[in-house]
N, C-alpha and C positions, 0 to 999 in steps of 0.2 A: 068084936061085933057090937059091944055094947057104946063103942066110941062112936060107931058109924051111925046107932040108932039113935044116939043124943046130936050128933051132928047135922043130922038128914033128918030126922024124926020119922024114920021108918030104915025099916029092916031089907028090905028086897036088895042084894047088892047088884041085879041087874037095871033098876031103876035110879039107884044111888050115879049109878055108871055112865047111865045117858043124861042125868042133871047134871052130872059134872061134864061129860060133853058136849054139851048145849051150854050150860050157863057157866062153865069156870074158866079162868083166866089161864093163856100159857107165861109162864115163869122163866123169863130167857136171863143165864146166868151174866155176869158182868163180860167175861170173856166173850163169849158169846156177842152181846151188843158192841164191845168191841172193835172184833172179827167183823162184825156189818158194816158198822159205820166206817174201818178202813178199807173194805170193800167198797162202797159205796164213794167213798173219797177217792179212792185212785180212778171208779167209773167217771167219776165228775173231770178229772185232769184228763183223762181220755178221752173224753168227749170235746172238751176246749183243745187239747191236742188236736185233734182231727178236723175241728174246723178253722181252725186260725194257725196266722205263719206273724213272722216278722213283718211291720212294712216294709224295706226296705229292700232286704235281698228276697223278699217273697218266699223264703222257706218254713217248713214246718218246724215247730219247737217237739223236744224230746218229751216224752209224759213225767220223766222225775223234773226239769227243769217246770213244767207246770204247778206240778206237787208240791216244791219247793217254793213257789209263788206266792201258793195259796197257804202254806205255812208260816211265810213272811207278815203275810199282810193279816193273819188270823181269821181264815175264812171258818165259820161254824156250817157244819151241818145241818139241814132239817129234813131228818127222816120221813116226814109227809111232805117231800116232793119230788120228784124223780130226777136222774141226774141230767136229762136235757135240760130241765128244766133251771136247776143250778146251774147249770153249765154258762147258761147264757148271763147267768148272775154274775159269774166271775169274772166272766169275759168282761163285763162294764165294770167291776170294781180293779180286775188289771186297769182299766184305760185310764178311771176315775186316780186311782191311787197313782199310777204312774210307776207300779212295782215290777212290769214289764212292758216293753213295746210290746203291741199286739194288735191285730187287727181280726176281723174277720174274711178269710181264703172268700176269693168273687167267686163265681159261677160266670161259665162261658157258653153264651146262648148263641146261637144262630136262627136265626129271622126271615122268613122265606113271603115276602108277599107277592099278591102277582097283580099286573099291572098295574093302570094309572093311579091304583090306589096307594103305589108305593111313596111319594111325593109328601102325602099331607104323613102319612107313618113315621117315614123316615127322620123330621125335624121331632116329633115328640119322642122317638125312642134316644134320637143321642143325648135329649135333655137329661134319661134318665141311668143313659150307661155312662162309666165311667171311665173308657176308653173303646173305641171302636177301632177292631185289629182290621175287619174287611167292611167294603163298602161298594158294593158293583150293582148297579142297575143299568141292564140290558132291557129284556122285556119284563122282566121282574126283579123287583128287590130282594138282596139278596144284603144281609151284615149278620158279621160275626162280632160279638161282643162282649164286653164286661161287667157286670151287675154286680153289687151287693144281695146275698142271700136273698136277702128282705123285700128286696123291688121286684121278684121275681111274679110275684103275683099280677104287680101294678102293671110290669110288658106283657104277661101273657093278658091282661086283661084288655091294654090298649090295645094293642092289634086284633084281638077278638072282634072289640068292638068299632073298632075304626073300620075295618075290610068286613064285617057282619058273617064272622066266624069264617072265611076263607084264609086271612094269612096261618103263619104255623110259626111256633115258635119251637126248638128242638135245644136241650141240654145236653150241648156238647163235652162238659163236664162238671161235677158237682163244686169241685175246687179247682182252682187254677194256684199251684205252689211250683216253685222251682225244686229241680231232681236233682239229683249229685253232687260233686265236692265243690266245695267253695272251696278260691285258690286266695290266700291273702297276702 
């Protein structure tokens, strides 16, 4: 008691109790910080997993093949950011370093406008996909397409504002990767 009352300069140990949890620090052991930070590193390889493939054959890479990447090239952690946020770090320091092929998996939109509005839409959206799998205008425009994550903003925005919020743009899927065995 007499430790707490030189240490606190008061005696109450119910008041000792809520200064200390209010104002004292938690003490996270070495192990402990550890345990985080290779939690927190395999989220980071899981995250760049799931959104990028090879360019090539367009398939997904495995999460230890990622992990392995990012051990090569000596990626550091930083605990104040979250792992999407790394994630996209990595993804440019793969490209930058060249430690693996890699790209970012497209997104497959489909684009619904309706009439003659299709015409002036249709030249600025191929400018901005990257491959157009459909292209059929009857009474309405209709393409299926390929985008980079990132432009996904800038189609829905164009067509928004191009037809004044009547076309539609629909996410046919978030990645486009090829499924099953590669034959070599």
């Amino acid at each position: 008691m007499a430790d707490l009352k030189k240490a606190f300069d008061m005696d109450d140990e119910g008041e000792i109790c809520k200064l200390i949890l209010s104002k004292g620090e938690l003490q996270v052991s070495e192990k402990e910080r550890a345990a985080q930070l290779d939690g927190m590193f395999r989220d980071i390889a899981t995250v760049v997993a799931d959104k990028c493939v090879h360019p090539v054959t367009k398939r997904p890479y495995p999460v230890t093949m990622i992990e392995k990447s990012m051990r090569a090239m000596h990626f550091s952690i930083k605990p104040t950011k979250n792992a999407k946020q790394q994630a996209l770090e990595v993804i440019k320091l793969l490209r930058e370093t060249e430690t693996l092929e890699i790209q970012r998996a497209h997104m497959k939109l489909r684009i619904t406008v309706p009439g003659n509005e299709g015409k002036k839409v249709r030249e600025n959206i191929k400018k901005l996909a990257l491959q157009v799998d459909e292209d059929t205008f009857d009474d309405d425009l209709e393409m299926v397409i390929l985008v980079d994550p990132g432009s996904y903003r800038e189609v829905s925005d164009l067509v928004s504002a191009q037809t004044k919020g009547r076309g539609q743009v629909d996410m046919i899927s978030l990645k486009e990767v090829q499924e099953g065995e590669e034959t070599l």
